[in-house]
N, C-alpha and C positions, 0 to 999 in steps of 0.2 A: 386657541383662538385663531389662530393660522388656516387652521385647515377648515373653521369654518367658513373665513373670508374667501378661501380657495373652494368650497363650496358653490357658496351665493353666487362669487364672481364668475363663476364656470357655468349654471345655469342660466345667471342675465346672460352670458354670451350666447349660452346655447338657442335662447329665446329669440335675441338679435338674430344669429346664425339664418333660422329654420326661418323667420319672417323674410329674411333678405332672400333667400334660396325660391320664395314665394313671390316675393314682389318682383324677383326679375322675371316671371311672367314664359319661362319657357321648360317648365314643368319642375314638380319636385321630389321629393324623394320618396322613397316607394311608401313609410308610414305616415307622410304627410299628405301623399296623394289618397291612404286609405280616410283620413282626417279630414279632407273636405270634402272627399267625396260622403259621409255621413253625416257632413252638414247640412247637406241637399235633404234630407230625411229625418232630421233630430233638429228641434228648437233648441238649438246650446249653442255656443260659439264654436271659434276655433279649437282655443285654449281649452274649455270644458272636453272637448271631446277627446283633448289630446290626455285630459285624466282621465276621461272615463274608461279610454282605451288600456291607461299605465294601468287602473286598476283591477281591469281583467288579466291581462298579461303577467302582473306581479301576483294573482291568483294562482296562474297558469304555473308560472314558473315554480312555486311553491310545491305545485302536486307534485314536478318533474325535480324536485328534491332541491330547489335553490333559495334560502332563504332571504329574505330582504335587509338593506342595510337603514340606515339614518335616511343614507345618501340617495339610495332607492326611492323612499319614499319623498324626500324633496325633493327628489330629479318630476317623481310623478307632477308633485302638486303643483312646483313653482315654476317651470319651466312651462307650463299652459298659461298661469297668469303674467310669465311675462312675455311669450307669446300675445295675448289679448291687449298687451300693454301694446305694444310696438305695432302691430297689425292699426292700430288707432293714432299713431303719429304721421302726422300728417307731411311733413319730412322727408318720410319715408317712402316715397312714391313708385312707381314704376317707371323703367324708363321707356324710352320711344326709339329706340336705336337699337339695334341687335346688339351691337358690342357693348354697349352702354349694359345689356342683360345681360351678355356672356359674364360681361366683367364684376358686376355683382351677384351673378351663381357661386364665380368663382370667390368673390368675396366672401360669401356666406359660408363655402365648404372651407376656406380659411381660419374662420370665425368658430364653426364649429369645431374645429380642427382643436382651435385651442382651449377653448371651453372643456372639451372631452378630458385635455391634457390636466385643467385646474380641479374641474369636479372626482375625476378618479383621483388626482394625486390626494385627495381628501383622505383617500380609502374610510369611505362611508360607507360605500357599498355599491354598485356595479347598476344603473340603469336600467328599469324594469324592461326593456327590450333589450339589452344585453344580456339580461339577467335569463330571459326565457331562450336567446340561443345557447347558452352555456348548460343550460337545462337538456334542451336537444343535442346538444352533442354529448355531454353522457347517458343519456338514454338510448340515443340509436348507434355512437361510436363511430359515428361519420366525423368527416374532416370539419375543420372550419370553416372553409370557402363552400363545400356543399352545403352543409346546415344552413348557412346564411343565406347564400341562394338561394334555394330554396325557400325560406321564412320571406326573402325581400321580393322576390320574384311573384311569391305568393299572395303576398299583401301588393301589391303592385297593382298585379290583377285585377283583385275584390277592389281597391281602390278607380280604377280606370271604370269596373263597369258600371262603380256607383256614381262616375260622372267626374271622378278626380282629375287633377291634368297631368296624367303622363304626357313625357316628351324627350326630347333630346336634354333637357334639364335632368331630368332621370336617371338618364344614360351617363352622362356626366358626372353624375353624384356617385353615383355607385362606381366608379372608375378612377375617381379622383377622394372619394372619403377617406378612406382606409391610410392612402397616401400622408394625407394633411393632417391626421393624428398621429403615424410616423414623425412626421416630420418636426414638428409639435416638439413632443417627447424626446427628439434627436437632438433637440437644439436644448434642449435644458438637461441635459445629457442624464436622461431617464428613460427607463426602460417599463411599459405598460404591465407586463404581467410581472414583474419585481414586488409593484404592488401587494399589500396583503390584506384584503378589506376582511369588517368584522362584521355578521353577520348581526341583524339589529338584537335579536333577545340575547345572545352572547353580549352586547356591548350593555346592553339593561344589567345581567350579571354581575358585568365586572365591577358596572356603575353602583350597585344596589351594592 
């Protein structure tokens, strides 16, 4: 029961996170900027498109030999609908002050920071875009920090030309992410890849 709540909870953050990182208005992160920029072309929302994309990607990653967890797939589903949740609170506004936006990029990489910290500690299974870099780096046996680059940089791109808003928000995130789930993890004095997630038809198995 634990590590479902550590689930749920870790997705409404992640949802909060990614809407805050948007509402501060000075660009977002490289698969959020691909995610609205295909809303400019796709009658869905935000949230829809942020599934449609987990579920190519959790396709993708499958070919590339990584199979999905519980947590996979609730990272795909619910983390759009509760993106589409928060994106509609009205509360939730943008500010009018740069620092006022710096300060809530910062809060949302925060926010995500910790979210990443409760949904993995579920070990349900590893976020269909996680899922598809861990795919790439053993296929092509590049480092970390390349694979990623590469997938964020790339998706970055496709997102900017489809009209996304890259920005110095952007630059930010990807400078400051990686940190804020560190640090996450540091203070509950846990270690990310200690982890041992179960892959979903393994965990069917064990269940059946």
């Amino acid at each position: 029961m634990k590590k479902i709540i550590f689930l749920f909870w870790g997705l409404l953050l992640f949802g909060f996170g990614i809407v805050m990182t948007i509402k501060s208005n000075l660009g977002t992160g490289p698969w959020d900027a691909l995610h609205l920029g295909l809303i400019n072309y796709l009658p869905l929302t935000l949230g829809q498109v942020s599934q449609l994309t987990g579920v190519l990607v959790i396709i993708a990653s499958w070919f590339l030999g990584v199979k999905p967890g519980w947590g996979t797939l609730a990272n795909m589903y619910f983390i759009g609908l509760f993106i589409d949740f928060f994106m509609t609170c009205s509360w939730l506004t943008v500010p009018s002050h740069w620092f006022s936006q710096l300060a809530m990029l910062l809060g949302g990489v925060v926010v995500i920071g910790w979210a990443s910290f409760f949904y993995l500690s579920a070990a349900f299974g590893a976020g269909p875009r996680d899922s598809f870099m861990v795919g790439s780096i053993d296929k092509t046996g590049w480092p970390v920090w390349k694979v990623r680059t590469v997938i964020e940089t790339s998706v970055a791109i496709i997102g900017y030309l489809l009209g996304g808003p890259v920005g110095i928000g952007t630059v930010i995130i990807a400078l400051t992410l990686g940190p804020s789930i560190q640090w996450a993890f540091s203070i509950m004095g846990k270690r990310a890849q200690d982890i041992k997630h179960v892959p979903l038809i393994k965990r069917m198995e064990t269940d059946g």
